[in-house]
Each structure stands twice: as C-alpha cells, then as structure tokens.
RODRENPA-157320 format. One line per field, with one value per residue: residue number from 0; residue in one letter; z, x, y of N, C-alpha, C, CB in turn. Coordinates in steps of 0.05 Angstrom, whole numbers, plus 5000, padded with zeros to 4 digits. Glycine has a CB too. Layout:
! residues N
nr: c(NUM; ...)
rest: c(A; ...)
nw: c(Z; ...)
nu: c(X; ...)
nv: c(Y; ...)
caw: c(Z; ...)
cau: c(X; ...)
cav: c(Y; ...)
cw: c(Z; ...)
cu: c(X; ...)
cv: c(Y; ...)
cbw: c(Z; ...)
cbu: c(X; ...)
cbv: c(Y; ...)
//
This chain:
! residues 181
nr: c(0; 1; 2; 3; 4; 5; 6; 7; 8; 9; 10; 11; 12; 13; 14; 15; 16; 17; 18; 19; 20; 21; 22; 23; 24; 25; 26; 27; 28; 29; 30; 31; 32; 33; 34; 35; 36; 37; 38; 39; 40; 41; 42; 43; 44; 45; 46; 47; 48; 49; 50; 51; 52; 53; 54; 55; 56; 57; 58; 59; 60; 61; 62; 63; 64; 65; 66; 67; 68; 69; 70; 71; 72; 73; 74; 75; 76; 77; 78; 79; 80; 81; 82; 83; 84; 85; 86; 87; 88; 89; 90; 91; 92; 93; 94; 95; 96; 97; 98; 99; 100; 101; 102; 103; 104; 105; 106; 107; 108; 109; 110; 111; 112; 113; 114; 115; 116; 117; 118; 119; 120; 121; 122; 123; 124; 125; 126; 127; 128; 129; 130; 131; 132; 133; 134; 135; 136; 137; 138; 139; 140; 141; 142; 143; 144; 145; 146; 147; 148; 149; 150; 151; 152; 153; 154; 155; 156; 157; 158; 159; 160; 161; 162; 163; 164; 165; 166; 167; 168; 169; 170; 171; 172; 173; 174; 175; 176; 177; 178; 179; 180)
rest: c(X; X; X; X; X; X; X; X; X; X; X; X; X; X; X; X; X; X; X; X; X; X; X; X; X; X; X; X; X; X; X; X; X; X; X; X; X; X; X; X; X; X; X; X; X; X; X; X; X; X; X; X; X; X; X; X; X; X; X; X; X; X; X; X; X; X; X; X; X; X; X; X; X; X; X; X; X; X; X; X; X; X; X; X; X; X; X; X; X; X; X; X; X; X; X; X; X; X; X; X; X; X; X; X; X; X; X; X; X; X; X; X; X; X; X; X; X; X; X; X; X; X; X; X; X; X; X; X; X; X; X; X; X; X; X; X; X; X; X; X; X; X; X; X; X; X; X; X; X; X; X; X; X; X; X; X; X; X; X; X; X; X; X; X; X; X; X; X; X; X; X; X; X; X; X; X; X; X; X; X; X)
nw: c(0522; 0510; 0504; 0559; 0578; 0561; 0587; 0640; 0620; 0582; 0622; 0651; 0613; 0613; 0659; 0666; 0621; 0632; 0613; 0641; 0633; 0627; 0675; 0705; 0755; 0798; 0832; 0900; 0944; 1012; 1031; 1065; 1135; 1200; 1272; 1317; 1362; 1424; 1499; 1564; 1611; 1696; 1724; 1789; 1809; 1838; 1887; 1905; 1877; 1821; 1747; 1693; 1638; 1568; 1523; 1470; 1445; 1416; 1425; 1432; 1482; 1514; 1574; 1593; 1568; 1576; 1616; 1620; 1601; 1652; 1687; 1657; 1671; 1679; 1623; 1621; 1611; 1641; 1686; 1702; 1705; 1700; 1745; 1752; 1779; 1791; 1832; 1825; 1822; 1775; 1743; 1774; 1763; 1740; 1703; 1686; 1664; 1612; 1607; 1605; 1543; 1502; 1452; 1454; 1491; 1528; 1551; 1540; 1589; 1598; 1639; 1662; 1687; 1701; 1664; 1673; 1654; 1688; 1680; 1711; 1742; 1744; 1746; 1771; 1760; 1802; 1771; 1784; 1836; 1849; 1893; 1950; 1936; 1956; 1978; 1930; 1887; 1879; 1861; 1820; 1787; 1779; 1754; 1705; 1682; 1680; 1641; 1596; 1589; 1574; 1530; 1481; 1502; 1509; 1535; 1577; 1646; 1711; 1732; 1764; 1808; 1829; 1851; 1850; 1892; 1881; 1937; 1954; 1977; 1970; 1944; 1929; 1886; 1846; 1780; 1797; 1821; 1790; 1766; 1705; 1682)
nu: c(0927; 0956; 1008; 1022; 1024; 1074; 1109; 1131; 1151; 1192; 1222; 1236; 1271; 1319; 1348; 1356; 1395; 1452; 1497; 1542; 1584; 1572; 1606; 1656; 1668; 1703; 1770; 1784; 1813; 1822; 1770; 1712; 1717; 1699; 1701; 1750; 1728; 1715; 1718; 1694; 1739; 1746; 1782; 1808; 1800; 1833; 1797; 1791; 1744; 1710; 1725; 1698; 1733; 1751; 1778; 1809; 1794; 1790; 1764; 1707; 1653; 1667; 1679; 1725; 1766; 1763; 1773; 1829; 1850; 1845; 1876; 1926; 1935; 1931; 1937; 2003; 2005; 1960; 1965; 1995; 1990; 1927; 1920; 1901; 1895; 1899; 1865; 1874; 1912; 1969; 1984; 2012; 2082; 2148; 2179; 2165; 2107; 2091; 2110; 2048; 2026; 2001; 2002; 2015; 1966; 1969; 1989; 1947; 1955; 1963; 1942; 1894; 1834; 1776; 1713; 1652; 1581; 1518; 1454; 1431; 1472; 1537; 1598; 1671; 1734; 1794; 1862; 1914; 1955; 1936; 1905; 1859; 1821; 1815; 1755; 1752; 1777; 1744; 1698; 1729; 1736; 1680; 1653; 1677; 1678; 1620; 1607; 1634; 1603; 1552; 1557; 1547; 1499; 1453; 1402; 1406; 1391; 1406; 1473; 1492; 1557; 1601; 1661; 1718; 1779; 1830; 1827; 1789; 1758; 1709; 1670; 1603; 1574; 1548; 1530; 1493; 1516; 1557; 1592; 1556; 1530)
nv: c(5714; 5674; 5687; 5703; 5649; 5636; 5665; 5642; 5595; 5611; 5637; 5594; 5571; 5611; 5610; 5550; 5552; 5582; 5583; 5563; 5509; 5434; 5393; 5343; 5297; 5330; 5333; 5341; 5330; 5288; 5244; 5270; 5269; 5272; 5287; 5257; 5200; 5213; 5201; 5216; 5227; 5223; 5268; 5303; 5361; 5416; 5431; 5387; 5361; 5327; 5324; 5326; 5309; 5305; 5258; 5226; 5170; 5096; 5068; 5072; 5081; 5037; 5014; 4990; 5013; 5066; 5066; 5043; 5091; 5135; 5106; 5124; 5180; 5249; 5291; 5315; 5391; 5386; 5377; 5402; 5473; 5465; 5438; 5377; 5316; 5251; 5195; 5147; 5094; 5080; 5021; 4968; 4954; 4953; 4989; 5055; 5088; 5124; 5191; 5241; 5264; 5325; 5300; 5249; 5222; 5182; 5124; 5066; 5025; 4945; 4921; 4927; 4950; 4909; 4901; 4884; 4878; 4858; 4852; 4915; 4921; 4938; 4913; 4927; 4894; 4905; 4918; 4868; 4882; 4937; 4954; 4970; 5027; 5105; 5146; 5180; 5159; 5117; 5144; 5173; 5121; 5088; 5145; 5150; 5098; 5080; 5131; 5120; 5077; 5098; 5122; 5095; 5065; 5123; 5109; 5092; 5090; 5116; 5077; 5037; 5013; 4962; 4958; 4920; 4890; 4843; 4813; 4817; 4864; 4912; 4955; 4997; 5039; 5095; 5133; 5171; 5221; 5236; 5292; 5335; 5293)
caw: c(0540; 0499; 0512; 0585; 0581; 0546; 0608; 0655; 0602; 0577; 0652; 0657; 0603; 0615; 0687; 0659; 0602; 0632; 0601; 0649; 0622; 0646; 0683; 0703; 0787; 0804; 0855; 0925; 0969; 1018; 1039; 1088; 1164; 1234; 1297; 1332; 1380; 1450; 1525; 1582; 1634; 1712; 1740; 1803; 1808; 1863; 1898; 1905; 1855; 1799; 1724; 1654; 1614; 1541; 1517; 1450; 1443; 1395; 1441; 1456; 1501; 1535; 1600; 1598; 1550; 1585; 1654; 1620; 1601; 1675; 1700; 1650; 1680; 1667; 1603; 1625; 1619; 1661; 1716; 1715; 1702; 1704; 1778; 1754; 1790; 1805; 1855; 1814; 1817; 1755; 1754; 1785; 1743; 1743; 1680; 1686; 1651; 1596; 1615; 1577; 1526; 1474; 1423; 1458; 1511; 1550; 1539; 1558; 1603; 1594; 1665; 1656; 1699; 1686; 1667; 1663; 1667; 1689; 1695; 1723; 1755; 1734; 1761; 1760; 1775; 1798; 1769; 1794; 1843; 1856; 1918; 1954; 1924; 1961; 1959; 1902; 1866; 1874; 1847; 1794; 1765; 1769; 1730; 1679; 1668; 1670; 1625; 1578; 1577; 1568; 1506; 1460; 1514; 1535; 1547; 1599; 1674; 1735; 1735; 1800; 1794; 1845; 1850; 1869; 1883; 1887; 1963; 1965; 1980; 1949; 1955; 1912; 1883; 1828; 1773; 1792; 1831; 1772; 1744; 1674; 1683)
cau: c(0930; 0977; 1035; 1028; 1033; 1098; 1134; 1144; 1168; 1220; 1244; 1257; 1295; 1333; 1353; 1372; 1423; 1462; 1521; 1561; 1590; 1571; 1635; 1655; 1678; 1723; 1778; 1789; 1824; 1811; 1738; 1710; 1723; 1684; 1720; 1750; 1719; 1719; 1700; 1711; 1752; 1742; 1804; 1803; 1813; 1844; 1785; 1772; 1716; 1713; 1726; 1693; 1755; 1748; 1794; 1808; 1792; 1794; 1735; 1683; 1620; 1674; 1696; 1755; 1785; 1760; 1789; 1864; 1864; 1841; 1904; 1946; 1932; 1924; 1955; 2033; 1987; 1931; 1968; 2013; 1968; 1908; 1922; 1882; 1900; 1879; 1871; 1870; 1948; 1964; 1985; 2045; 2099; 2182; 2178; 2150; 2090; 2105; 2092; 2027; 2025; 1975; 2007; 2003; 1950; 1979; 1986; 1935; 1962; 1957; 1937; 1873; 1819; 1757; 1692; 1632; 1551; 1500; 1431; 1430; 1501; 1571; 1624; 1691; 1753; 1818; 1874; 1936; 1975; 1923; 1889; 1833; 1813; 1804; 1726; 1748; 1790; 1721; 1685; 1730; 1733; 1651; 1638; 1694; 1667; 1596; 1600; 1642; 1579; 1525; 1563; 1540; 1481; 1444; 1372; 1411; 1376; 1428; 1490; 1503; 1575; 1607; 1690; 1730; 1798; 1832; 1828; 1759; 1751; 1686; 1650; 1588; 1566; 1527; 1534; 1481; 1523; 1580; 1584; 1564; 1510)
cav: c(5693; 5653; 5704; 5696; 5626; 5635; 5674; 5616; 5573; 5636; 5655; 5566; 5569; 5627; 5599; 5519; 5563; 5604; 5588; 5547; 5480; 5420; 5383; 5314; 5294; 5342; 5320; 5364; 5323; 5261; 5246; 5282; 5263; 5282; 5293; 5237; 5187; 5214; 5186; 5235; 5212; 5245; 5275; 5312; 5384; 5425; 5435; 5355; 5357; 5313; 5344; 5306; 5316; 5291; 5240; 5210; 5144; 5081; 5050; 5095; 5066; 5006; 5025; 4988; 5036; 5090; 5064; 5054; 5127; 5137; 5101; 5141; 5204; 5276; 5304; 5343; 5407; 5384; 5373; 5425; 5485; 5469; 5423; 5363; 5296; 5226; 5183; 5124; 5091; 5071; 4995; 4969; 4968; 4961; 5009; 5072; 5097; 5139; 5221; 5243; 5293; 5326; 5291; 5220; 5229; 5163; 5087; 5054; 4995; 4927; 4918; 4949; 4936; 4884; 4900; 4871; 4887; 4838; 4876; 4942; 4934; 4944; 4908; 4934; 4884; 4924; 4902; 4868; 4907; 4956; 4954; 4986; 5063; 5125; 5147; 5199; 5139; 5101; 5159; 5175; 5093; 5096; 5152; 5150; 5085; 5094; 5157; 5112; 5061; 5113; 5139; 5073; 5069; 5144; 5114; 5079; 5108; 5108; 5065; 5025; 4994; 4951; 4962; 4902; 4882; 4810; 4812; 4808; 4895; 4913; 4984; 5001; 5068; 5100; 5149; 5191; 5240; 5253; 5320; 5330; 5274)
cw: c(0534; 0513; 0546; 0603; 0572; 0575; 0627; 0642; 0589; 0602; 0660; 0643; 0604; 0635; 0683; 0631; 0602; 0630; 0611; 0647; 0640; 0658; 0697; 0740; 0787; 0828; 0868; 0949; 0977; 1022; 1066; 1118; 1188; 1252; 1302; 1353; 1408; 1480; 1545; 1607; 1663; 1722; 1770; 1802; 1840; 1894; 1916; 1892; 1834; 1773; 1699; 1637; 1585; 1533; 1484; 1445; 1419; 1400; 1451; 1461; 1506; 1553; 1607; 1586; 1565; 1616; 1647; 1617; 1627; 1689; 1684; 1657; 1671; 1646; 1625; 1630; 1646; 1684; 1728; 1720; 1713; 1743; 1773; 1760; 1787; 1823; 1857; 1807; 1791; 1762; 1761; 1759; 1756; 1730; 1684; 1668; 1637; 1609; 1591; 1565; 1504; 1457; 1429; 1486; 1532; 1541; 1552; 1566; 1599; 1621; 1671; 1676; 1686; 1683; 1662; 1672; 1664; 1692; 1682; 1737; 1738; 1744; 1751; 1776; 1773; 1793; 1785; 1811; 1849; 1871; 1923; 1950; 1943; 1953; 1927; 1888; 1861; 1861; 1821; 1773; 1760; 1753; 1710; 1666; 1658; 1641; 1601; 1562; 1561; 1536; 1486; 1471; 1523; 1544; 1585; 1637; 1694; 1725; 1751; 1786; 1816; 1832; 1872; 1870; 1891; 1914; 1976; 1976; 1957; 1959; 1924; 1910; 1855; 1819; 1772; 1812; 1807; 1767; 1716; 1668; 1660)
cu: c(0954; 1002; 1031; 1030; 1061; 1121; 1147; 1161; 1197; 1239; 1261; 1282; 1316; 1350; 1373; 1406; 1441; 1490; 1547; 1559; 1588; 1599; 1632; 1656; 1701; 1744; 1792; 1806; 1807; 1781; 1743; 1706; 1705; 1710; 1721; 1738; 1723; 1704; 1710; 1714; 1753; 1774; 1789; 1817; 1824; 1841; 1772; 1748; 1727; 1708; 1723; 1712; 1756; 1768; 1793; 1809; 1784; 1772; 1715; 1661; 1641; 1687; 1721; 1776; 1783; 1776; 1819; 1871; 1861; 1868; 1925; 1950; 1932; 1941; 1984; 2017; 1968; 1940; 1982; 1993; 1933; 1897; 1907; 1907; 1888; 1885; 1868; 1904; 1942; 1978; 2018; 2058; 2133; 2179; 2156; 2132; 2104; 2090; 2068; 2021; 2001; 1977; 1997; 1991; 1958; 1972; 1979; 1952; 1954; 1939; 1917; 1852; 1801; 1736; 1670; 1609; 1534; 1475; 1432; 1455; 1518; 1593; 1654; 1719; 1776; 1839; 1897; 1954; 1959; 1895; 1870; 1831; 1813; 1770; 1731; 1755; 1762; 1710; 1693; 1724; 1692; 1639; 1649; 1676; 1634; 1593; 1607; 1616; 1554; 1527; 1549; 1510; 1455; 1424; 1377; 1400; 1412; 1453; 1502; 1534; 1587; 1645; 1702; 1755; 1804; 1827; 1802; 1743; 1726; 1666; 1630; 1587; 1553; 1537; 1518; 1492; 1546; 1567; 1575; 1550; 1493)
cv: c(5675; 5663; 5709; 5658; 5623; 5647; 5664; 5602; 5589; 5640; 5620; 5563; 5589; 5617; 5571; 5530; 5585; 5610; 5576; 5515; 5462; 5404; 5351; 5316; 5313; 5333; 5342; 5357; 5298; 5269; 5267; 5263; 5281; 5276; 5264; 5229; 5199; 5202; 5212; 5215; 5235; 5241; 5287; 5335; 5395; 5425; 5400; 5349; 5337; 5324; 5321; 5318; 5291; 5279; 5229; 5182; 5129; 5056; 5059; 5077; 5041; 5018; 5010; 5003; 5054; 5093; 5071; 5081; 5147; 5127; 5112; 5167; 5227; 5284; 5321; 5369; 5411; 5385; 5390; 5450; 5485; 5447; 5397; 5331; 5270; 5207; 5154; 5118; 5076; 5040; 4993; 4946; 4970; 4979; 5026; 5081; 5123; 5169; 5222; 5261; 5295; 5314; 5254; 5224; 5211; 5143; 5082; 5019; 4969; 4909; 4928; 4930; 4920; 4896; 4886; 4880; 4862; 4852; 4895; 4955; 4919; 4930; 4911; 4927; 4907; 4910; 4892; 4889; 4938; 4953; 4977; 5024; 5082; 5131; 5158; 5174; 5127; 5125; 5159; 5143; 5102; 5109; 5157; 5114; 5075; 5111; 5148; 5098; 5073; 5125; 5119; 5066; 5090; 5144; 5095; 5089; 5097; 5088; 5052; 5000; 4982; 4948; 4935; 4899; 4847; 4798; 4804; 4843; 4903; 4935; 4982; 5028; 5068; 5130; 5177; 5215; 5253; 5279; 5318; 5301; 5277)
cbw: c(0541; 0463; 0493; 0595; 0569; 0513; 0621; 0664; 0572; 0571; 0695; 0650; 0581; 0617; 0705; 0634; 0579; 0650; 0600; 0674; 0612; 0638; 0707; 0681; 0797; 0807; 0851; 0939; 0991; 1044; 1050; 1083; 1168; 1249; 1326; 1337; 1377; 1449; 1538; 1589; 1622; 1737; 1722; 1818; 1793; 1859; 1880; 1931; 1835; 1800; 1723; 1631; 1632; 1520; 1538; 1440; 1460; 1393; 1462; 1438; 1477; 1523; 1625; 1593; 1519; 1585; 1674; 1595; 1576; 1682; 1704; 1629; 1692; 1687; 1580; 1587; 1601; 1661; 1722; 1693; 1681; 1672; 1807; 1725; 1808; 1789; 1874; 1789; 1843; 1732; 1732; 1829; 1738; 1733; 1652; 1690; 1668; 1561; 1613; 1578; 1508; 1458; 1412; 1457; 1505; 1578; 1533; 1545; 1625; 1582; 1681; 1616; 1713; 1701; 1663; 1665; 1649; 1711; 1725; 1743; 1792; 1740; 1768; 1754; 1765; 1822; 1752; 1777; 1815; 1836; 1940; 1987; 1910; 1952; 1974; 1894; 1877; 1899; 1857; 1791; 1790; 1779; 1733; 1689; 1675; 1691; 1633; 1585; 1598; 1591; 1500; 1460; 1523; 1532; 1517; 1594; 1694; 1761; 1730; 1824; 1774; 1848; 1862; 1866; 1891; 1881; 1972; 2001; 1974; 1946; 1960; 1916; 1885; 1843; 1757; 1793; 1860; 1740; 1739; 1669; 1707)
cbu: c(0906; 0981; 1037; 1005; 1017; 1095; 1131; 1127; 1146; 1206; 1212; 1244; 1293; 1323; 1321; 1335; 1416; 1454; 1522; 1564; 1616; 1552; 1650; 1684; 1688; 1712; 1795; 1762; 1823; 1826; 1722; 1689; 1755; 1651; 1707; 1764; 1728; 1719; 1711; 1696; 1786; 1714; 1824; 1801; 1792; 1844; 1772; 1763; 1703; 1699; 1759; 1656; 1792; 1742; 1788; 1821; 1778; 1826; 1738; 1666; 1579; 1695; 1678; 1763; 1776; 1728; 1790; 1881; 1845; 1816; 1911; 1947; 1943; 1924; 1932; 2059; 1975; 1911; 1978; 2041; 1970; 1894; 1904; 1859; 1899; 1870; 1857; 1848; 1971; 1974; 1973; 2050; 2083; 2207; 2175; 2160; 2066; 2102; 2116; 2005; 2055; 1970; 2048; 2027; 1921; 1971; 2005; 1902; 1955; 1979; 1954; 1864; 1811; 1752; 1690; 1634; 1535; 1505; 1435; 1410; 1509; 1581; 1623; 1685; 1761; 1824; 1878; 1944; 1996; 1921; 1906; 1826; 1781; 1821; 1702; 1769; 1817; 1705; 1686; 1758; 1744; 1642; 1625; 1741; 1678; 1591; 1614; 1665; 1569; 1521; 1597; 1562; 1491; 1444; 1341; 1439; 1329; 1411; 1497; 1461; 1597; 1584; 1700; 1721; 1816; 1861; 1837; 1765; 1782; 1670; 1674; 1568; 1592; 1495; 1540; 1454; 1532; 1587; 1608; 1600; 1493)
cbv: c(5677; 5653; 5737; 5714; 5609; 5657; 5690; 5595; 5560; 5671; 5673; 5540; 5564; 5648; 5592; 5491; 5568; 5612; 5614; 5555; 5476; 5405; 5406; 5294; 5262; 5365; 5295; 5372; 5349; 5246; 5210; 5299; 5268; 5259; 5314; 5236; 5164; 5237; 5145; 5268; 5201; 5244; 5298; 5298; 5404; 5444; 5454; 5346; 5390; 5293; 5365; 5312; 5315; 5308; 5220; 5217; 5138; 5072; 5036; 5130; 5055; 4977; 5023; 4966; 5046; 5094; 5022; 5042; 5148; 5122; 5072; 5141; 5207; 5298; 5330; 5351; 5403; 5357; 5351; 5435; 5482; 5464; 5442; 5368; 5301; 5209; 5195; 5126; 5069; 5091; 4972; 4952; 5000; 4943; 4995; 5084; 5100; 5128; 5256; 5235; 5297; 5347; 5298; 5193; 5229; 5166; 5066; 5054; 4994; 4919; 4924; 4956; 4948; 4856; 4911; 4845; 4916; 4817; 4888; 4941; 4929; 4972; 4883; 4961; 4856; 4942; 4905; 4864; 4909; 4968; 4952; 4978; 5068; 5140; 5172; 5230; 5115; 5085; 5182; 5187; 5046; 5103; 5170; 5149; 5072; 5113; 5184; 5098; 5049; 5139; 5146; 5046; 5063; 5169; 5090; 5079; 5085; 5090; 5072; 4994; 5006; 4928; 4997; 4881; 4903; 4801; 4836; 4779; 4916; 4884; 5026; 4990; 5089; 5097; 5139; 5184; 5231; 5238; 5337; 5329; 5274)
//
C-alpha cells in the first residue's frame, strides 16, 4: 500500500522538475491593443438603399461625431467603386473639404450638427448653411446617429429623432427601419 501512495507524489515531482529555469519579465514589445473605436455611418448605395459602413472614430456612442463623418463623405474608394453617396451636403464652406482617403477617412467639420436627447427623442439641429434634407438625407442623419447612440446605449428600444434646421423645417423619423438594426 505504501508504494502506491508513493506514485502520485513521484509523477508530481517529476512534472514541477523538468529542468527548465525559472526566469524574470521578459520584454516583447508594446502592450497589447484591440481594434479601434468604430461607429457606422449610412451612405447610400446605387440602388438608393442605405449602407452601415464602419468608420473610425475618437467618439463612439455621440452622434455628433458620427454625423461629422456623415458630412465628410464616402472614403475616394467608396465612391468611386463601390458607388456609395450621400445626400447629406456637407457644410457650407469657401474652402473645400478635404477629399477622403483610407489613410484620413475625412475631417470632421466644425459645423457639425447639434444633438441632443430629451426622453425617448433625439433632436438633431442642422447646421449653418444647411437646409432642408432629402427623405434619404433624413434617413441617412437618423440612423447614422441613432446607431452612433446605441453603441454606448444597446438596451436602448426604437429611436425617434426629430431633424431641424434654423428656418424652423422639422421632419420626424425613427431608427426602426435602418438596415443592420
């Protein structure tokens, strides 16, 4: 009996000495990192549909971030290729908006629209110089900024946002028709 009490305690130690030295922190490089922040922003594709295109952002869940990269428009790519549009002008402007590339996806504007939530609804001032939307333009602001909110939010239900400009123009809508809901 003895000598079968002994074979656990022989196979532990065999296992804890197997001959490799113990060592200190080794160094591999920086920390480790996760993917960047993204919001998707809707373009519009060929077809007049609306397209959740992923964006990099420095504000994820505020829809005002998510709007300026909405008025910077489709990546150089996107628009060539793959046809994607919007129907959101970007703000007015002597100086042209810079083109937007993979490398710098587009400057967000200083002219950015307003948001704010009271409730259940959204309200979303248009800025300066940019007057009343197309439905799609109203579509796309709604669920680019919606989709922005829900990111820091997702027990959030529906999204009713109310689009205004200085004039007093004011349509309502709701994010429960976006794609990619």
């Amino acid at each position: 009996m003895k000598s079968l009490r002994r074979v656990p305690l022989l196979a532990l130690l065999a296992l804890t000495s197997c001959g490799i030295p113990a060592t200190g922190v080794v160094q591999a490089g920086g920390p480790a990192s996760g993917t960047l922040p993204q919001t998707p922003v809707y373009f519009v594709d060929r077809n007049g549909g609306l397209v959740a295109t992923p964006r990099t952002t420095e504000a994820p869940g505020e829809p005002e971030a998510a709007l300026r990269l909405l008025m910077a428009g489709p990546l150089e790519g996107e628009a060539g290729v793959g046809g994607l549009f919007t129907e959101v002008p970007g703000p007015a402007t002597s100086v042209p908006l810079p083109t937007a590339t993979a490398d710098a996806p587009g400057t967000p504007s200083s002219d950015a629209p307003t948001v704010t939530v009271a409730g259940g609804t959204m309200t979303i001032g248009l800025p300066p110089g940019v007057d009343r939307l197309s439905d799609t333009g109203v579509r796309q602001m709604v669920c680019t900024a919606a989709a922005a909110y829900r990111l820091t939010r997702p027990s959030v239900d529906a999204v009713t946002a109310e689009v205004t400009d200085g004039a007093g123009w004011r349509v309502r809508g709701s994010d429960e028709g976006c794609p990619d809901r």
